[in-house]
DRENFIDO-827494 format. One record per residue (C-alpha): chain; x, y, z; residue in three letters. Coordinates in pm, whole numbers, plus 50000, padded with zeros to 5 digits. Layout:
<nutors>
+-------+-------+-------+-------+-----+
| chain |    xx |    yy |    zz | res |
+-------+-------+-------+-------+-----+
|     A |     X |     Y |     Z | ALA |
...
+-------+-------+-------+-------+-----+
</nutors>
This chain:
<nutors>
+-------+-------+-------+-------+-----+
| chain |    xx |    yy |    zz | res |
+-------+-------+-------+-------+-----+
|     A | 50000 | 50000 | 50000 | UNK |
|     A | 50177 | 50307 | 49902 | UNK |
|     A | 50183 | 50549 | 50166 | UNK |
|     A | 50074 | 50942 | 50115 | UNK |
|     A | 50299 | 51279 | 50223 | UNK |
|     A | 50181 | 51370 | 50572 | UNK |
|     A | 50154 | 51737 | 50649 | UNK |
|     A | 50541 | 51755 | 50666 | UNK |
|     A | 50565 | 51657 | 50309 | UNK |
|     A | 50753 | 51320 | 50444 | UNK |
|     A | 50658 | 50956 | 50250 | UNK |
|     A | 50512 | 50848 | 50638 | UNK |
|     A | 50256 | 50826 | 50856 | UNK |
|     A | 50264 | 51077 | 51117 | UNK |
|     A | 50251 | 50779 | 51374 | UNK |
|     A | 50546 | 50690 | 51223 | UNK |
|     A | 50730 | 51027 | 51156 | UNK |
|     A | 50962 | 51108 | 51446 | UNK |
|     A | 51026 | 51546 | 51476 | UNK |
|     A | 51266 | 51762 | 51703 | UNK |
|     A | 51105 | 52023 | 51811 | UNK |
|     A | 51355 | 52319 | 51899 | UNK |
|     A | 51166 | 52474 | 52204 | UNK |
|     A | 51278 | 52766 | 52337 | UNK |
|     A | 50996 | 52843 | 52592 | UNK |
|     A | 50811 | 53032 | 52406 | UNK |
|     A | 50440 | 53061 | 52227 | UNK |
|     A | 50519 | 53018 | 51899 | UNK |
|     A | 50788 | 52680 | 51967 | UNK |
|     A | 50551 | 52560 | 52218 | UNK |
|     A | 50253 | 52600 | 52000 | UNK |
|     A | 50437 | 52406 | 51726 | UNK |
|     A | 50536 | 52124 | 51965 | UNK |
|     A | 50164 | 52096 | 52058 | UNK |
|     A | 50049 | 52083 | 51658 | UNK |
|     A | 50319 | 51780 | 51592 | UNK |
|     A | 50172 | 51597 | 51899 | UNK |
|     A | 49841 | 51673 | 51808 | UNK |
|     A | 49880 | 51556 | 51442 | UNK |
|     A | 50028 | 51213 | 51559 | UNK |
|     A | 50347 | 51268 | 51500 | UNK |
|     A | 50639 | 51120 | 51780 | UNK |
|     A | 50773 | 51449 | 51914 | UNK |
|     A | 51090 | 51510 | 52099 | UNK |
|     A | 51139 | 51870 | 52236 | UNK |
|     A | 51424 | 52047 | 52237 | UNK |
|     A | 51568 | 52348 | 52460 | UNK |
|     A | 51932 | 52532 | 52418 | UNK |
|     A | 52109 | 52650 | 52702 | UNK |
|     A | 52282 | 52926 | 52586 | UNK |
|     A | 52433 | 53133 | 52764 | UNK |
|     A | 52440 | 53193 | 53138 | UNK |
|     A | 52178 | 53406 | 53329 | UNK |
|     A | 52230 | 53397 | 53690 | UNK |
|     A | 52243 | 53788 | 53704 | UNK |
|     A | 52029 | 53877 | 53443 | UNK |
|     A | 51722 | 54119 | 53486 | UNK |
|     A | 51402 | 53878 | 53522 | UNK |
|     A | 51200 | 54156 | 53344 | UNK |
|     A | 51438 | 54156 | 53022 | UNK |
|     A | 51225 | 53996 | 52744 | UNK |
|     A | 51474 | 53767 | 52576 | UNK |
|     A | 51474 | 53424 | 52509 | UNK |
|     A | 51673 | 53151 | 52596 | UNK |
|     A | 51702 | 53260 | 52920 | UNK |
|     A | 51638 | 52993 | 53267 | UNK |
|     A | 51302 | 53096 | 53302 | UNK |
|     A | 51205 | 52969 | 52940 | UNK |
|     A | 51344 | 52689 | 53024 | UNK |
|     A | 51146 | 52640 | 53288 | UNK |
|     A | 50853 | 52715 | 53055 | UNK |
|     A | 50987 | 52484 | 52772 | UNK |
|     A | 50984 | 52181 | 53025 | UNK |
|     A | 50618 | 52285 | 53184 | UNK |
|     A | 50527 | 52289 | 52828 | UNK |
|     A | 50708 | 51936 | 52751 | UNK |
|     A | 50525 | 51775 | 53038 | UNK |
|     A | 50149 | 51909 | 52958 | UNK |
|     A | 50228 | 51754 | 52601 | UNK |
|     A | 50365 | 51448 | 52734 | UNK |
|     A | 50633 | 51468 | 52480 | UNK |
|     A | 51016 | 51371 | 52537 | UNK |
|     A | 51209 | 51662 | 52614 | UNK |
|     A | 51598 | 51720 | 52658 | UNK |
|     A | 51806 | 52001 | 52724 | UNK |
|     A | 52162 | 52064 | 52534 | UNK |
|     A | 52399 | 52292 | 52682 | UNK |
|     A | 52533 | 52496 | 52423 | UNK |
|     A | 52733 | 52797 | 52645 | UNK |
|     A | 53054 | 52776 | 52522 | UNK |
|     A | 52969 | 52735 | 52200 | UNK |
|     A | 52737 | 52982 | 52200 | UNK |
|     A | 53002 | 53221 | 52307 | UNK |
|     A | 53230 | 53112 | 52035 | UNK |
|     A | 53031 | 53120 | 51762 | UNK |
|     A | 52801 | 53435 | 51812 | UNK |
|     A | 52872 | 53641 | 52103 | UNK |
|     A | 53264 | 53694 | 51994 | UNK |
|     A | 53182 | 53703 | 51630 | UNK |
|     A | 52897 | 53997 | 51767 | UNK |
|     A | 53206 | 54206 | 51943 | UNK |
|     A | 53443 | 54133 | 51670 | UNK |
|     A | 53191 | 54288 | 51389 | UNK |
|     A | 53156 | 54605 | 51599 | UNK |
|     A | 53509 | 54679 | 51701 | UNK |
|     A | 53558 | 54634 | 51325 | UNK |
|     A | 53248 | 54918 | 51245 | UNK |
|     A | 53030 | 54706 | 51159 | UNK |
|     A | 52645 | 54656 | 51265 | UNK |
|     A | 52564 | 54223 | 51322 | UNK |
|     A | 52355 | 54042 | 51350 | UNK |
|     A | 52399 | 53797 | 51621 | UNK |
|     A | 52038 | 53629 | 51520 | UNK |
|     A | 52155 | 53497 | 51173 | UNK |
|     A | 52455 | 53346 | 51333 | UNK |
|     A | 52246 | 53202 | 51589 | UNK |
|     A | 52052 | 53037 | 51318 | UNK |
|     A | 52353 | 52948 | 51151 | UNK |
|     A | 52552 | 52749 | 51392 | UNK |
|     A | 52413 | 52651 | 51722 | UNK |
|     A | 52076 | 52601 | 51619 | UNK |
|     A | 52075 | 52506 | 51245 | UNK |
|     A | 52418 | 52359 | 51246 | UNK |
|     A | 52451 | 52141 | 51600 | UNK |
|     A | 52128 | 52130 | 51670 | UNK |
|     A | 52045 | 52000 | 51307 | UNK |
|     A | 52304 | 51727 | 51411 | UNK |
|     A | 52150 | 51624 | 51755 | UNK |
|     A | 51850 | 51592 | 51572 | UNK |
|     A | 51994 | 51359 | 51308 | UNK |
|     A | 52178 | 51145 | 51571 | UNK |
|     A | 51831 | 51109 | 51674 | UNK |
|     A | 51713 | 50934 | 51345 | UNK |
|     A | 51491 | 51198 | 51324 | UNK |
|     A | 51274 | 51276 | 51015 | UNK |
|     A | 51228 | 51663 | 51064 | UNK |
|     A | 51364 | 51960 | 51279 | UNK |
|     A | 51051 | 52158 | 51329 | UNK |
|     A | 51097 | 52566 | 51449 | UNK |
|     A | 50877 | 52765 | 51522 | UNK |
|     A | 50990 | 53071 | 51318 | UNK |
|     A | 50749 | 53259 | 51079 | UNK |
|     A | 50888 | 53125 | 50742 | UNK |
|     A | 50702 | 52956 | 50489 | UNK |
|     A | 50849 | 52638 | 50344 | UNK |
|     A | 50740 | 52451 | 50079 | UNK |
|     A | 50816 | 52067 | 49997 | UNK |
|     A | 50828 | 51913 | 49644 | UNK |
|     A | 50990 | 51581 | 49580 | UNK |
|     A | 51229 | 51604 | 49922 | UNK |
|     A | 51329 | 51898 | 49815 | UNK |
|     A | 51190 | 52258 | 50035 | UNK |
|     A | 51229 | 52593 | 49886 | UNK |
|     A | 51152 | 52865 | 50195 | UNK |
|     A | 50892 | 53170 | 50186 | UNK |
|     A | 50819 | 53474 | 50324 | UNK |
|     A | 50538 | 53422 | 50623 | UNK |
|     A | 50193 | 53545 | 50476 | UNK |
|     A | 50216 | 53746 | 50771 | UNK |
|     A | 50500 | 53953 | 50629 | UNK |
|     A | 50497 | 54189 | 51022 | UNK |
|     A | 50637 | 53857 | 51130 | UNK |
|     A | 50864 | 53714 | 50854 | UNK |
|     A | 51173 | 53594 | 50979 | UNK |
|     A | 51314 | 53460 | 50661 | UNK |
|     A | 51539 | 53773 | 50656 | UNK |
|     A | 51713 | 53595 | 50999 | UNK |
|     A | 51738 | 53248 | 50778 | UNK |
|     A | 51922 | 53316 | 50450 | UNK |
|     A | 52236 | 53118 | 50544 | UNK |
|     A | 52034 | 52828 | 50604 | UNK |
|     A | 52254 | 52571 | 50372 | UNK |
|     A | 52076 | 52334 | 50105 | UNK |
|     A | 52072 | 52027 | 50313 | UNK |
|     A | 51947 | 52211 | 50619 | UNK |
|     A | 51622 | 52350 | 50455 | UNK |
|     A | 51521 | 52007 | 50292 | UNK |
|     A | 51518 | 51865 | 50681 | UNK |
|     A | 51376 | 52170 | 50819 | UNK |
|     A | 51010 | 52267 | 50852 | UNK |
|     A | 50848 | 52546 | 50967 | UNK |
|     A | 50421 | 52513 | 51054 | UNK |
|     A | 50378 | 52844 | 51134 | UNK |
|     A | 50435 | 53046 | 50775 | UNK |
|     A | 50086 | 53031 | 50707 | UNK |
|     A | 49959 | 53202 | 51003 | UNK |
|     A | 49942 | 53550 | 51215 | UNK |
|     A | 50044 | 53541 | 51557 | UNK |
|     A | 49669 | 53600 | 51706 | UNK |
|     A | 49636 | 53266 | 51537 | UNK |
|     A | 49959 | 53117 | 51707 | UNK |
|     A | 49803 | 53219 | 52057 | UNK |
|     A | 49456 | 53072 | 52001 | UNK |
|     A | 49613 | 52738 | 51921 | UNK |
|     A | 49788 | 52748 | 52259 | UNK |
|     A | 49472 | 52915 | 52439 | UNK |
|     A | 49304 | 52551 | 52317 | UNK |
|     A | 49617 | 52364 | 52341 | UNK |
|     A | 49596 | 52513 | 52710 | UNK |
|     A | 49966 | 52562 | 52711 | UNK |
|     A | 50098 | 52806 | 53024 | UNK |
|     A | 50245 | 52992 | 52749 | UNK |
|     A | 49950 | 53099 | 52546 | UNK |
|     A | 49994 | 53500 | 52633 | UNK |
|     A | 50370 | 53496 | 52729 | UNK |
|     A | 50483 | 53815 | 52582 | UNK |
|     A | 50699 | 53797 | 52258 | UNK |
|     A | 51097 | 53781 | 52302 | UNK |
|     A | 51259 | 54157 | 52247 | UNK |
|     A | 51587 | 54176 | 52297 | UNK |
|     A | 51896 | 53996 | 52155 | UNK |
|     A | 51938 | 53667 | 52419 | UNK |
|     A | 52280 | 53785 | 52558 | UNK |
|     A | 52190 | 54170 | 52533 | UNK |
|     A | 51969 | 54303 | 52819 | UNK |
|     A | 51739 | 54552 | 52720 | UNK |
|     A | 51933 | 54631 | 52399 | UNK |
|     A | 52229 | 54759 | 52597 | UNK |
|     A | 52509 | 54602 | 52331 | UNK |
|     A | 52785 | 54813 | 52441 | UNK |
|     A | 52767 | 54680 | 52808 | UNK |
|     A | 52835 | 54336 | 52634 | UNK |
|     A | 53109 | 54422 | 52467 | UNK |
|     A | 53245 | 54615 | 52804 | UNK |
|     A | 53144 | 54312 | 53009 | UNK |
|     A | 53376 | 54084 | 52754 | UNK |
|     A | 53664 | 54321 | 52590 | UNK |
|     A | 53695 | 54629 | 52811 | UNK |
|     A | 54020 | 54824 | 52639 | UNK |
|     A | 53771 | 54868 | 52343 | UNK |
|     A | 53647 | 55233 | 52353 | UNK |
|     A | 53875 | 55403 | 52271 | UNK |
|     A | 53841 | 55786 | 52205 | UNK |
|     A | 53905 | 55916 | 51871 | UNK |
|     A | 53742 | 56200 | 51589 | UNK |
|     A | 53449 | 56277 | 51444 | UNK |
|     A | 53460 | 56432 | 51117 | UNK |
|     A | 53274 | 56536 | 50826 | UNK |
|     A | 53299 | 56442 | 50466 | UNK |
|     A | 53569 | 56752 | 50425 | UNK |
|     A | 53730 | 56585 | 50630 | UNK |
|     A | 53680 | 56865 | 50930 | UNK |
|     A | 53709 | 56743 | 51296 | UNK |
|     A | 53409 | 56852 | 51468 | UNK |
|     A | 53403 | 56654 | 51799 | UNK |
|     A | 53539 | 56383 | 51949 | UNK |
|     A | 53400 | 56013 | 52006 | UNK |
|     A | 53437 | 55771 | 52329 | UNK |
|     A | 53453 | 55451 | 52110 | UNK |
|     A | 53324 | 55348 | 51764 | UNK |
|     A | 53109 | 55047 | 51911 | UNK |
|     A | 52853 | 55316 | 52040 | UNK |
|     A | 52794 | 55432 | 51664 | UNK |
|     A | 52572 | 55248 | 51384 | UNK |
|     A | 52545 | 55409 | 51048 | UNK |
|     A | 52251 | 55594 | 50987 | UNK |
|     A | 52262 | 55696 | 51342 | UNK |
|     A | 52145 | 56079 | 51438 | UNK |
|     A | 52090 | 56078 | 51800 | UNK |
|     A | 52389 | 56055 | 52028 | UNK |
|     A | 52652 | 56282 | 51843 | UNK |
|     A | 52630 | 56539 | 52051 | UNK |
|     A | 52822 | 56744 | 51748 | UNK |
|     A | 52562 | 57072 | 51664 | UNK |
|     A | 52608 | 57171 | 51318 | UNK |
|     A | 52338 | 57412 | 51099 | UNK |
|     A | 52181 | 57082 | 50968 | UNK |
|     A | 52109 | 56784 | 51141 | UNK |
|     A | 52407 | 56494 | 51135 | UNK |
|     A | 52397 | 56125 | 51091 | UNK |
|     A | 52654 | 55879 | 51062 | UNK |
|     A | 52770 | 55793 | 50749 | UNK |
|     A | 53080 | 55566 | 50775 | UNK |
|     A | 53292 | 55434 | 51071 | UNK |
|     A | 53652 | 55381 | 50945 | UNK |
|     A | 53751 | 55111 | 51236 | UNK |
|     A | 54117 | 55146 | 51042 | UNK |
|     A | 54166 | 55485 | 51234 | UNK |
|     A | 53899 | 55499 | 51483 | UNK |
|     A | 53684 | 55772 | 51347 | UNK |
|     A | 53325 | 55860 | 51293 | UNK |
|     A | 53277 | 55994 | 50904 | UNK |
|     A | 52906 | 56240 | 50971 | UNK |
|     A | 52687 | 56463 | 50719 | UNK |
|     A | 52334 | 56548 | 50589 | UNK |
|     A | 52074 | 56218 | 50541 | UNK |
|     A | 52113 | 56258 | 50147 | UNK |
|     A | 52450 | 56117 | 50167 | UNK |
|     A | 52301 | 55803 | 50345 | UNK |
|     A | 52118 | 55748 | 50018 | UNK |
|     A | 52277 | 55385 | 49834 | UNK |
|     A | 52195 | 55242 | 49533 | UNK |
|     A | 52520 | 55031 | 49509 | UNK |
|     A | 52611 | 54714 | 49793 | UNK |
|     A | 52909 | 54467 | 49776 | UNK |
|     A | 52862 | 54115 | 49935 | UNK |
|     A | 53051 | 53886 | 50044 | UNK |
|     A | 53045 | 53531 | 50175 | UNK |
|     A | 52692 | 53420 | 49951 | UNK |
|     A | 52473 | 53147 | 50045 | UNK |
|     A | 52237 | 53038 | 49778 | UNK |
|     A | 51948 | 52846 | 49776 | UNK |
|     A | 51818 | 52843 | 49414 | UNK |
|     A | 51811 | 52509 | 49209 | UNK |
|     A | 51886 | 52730 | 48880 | UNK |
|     A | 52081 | 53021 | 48792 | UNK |
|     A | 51853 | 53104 | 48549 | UNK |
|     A | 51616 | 53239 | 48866 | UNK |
|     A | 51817 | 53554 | 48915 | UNK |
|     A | 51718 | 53624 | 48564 | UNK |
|     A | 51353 | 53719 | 48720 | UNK |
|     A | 51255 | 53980 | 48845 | UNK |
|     A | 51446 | 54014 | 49191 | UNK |
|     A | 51406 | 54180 | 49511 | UNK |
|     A | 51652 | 54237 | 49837 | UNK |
|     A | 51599 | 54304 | 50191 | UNK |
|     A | 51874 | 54499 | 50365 | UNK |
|     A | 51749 | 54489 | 50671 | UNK |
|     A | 51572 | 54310 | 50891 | UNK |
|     A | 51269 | 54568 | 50904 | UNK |
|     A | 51337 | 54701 | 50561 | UNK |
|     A | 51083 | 54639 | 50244 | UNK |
|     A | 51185 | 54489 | 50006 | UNK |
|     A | 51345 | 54645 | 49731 | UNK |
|     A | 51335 | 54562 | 49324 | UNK |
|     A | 51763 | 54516 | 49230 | UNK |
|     A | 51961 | 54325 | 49013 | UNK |
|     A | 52199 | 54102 | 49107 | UNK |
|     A | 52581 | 54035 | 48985 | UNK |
|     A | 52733 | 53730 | 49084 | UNK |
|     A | 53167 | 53689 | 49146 | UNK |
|     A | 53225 | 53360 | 49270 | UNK |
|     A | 53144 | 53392 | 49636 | UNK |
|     A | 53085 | 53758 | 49617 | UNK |
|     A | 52846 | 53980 | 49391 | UNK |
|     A | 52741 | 54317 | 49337 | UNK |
|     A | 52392 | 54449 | 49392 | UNK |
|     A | 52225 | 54757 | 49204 | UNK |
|     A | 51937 | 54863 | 49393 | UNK |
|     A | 51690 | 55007 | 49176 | UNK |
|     A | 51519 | 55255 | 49424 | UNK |
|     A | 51685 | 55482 | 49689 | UNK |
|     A | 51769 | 55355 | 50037 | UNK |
|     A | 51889 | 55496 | 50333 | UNK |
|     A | 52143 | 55439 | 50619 | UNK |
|     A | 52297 | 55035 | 50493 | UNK |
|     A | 52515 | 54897 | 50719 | UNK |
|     A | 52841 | 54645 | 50687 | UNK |
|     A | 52772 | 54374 | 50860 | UNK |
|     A | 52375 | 54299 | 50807 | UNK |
|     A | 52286 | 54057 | 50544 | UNK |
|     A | 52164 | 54155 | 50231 | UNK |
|     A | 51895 | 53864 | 50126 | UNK |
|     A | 51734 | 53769 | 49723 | UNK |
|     A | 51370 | 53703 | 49676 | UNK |
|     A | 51203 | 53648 | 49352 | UNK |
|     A | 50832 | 53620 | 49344 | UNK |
|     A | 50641 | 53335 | 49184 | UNK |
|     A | 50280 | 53200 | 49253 | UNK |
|     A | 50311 | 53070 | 49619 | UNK |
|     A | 50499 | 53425 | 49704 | UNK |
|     A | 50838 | 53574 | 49777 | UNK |
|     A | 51107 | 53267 | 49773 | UNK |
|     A | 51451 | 53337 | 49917 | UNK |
|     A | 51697 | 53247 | 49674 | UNK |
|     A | 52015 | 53318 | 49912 | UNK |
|     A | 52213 | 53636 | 49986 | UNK |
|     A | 52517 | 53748 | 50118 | UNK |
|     A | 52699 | 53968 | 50403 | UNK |
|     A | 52708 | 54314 | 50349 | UNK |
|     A | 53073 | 54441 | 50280 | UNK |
|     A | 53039 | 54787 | 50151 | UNK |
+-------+-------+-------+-------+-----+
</nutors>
């Protein structure tokens, strides 16, 4: 008897189907876990330890932290689902929180999400879940993926307020195919009535805010707390090349920044550049922000033919940016973007990600790190 695709586009019955569920302690990972066990599937949650919290703030919204953990197990237990815990501190540290400090001191602006995504969670975790024999890692990000012949192409959400595909591009080839995400379809209000009748203790848990390892967006404490000798005073100048104040450390500076100079000038100043190379703030008028021009470097791509860049492409440059119509030029594992529209205020350091649109929406076909 030949057997049909479940709902995770696997060749099995869901009885049969064994998922990881990365559970962080929140609604939406929680929500998901409670779907697979609801659908049949054989679920085993699981939670990252990440970093160590003894002393952090208990009303900083972040996750990760050892109260969702907490929640993560409560939520395991109501389910009656398997549930492990994987200490992940030192890599964690390794991987993204040095990475984070090294991409400021060097002027740039990260972000410490992607690598997240990257290597603890889509790299080690991905890993755990094979030594598992699983047959699916299962988020609970707002992505849409879509599975045709074992092979899954990712989507913006529907809801595009919560897309996270933006936080996803590096996501390699074989990754994606054994990833899923359930919740691409839906809006959050949906996500929490599933948990209200799930009755999960998470249901109205407010949404994670800050970056994990940040408290209450306070980066440059971080980067105190781990490399103190790093600010360093130094000049602000203009484009001229006039001095016309002086700094207390690049790290406190992203470009497109205004407030915070504290350099008074007869038009108002942003920054436009921070040359790490000689510790100085570059500032002028918002036209100058204005790119139409981005280098890349270090490209992940996700398209099964070349000849999709030959449609009619789009890029995000940042995480809350729209997305913008450009062409794309690729060097090896490097390319050259030509925005077609103005934008303001682009950063080295974020990601710069391709979408093309086709009848089930925006598809990310890859992108690349921001160089210049």
């Amino acid at each position: 008897m030949n057997t049909k695709l479940n709902s995770l586009g696997i060749k099995k019955e869901a009885k049969d189907t064994t998922v990881v569920v990365a559970m962080s302690g929140g609604v939406d990972s929680s929500t998901v876990a409670g779907m697979m066990k609801k659908e049949g599937y054989r679920v085993v949650g699981i939670t990252l330890k990440l970093y160590d919290d003894a002393k952090k703030n208990s009303q900083s919204r972040q996750c990760c932290a050892g109260q969702d953990i907490l929640d993560a197990k409560r939520v395991a237990d109501k389910l009656e689902i398997e549930h492990k815990i994987l200490y992940y501190q030192n890599k964690f540290k390794t991987a993204v929180i040095d990475n984070f400090i090294d991409s400021y001191l060097d002027g740039e602006t990260p972000i410490p999400c992607v690598q997240c995504n990257q290597t603890v969670k889509f790299k080690d975790l991905f890993q755990e879940a094979k030594n598992l024999n699983a047959d699916a890692l299962i988020t609970g990000h707002y992505v849409k993926s879509i599975t045709k012949n074992n092979i899954t192409d990712m989507y913006r959400a529907n809801d595009t307020n919560r897309d996270q595909s933006y936080f996803l591009f590096n996501t390699t080839r074989e990754q994606l195919n054994f990833l899923r995400f359930p919740l691409g379809g839906l809006k959050k209000s949906d996500t929490r009535e599933i948990a209200h009748k799930l009755n999960l203790n998470v249901a109205d848990k407010p949404d994670s805010q800050d970056i994990c390892f940040v408290p209450k967006g306070d980066y440059t404490s971080v980067i105190e707390k781990f490399r103190p000798n790093s600010f360093n005073k130094g000049n602000i100048k203009k484009i001229d090349g006039t001095v016309v104040g002086v700094h207390e450390g690049i790290i406190n500076f992203t470009i497109g920044q205004r407030k915070g100079i504290k350099v008074a000038d007869k038009e108002p100043l942003y920054v436009l550049e921070i040359n790490s190379q000689n510790n100085e703030i570059i500032v002028g008028p918002k036209k100058n922000l204005i790119k139409r021009k981005i280098k890349l470097r270090d490209l992940n791509l996700l398209y099964d033919n070349k000849k999709e860049l030959d449609n009619e492409l789009f890029v995000k440059v940042r995480s809350t940016g729209k997305l913008i119509k450009a062409k794309v030029e690729l060097h090896n594992n490097s390319a050259n973007i030509d925005l077609l529209e103005d934008e303001y205020g682009i950063a080295p350091g974020q990601a710069c990600v391709f979408y093309s649109k086709n009848n089930y929406g925006y598809k990310v076909l890859g992108g690349g790190w921001i160089k210049k």
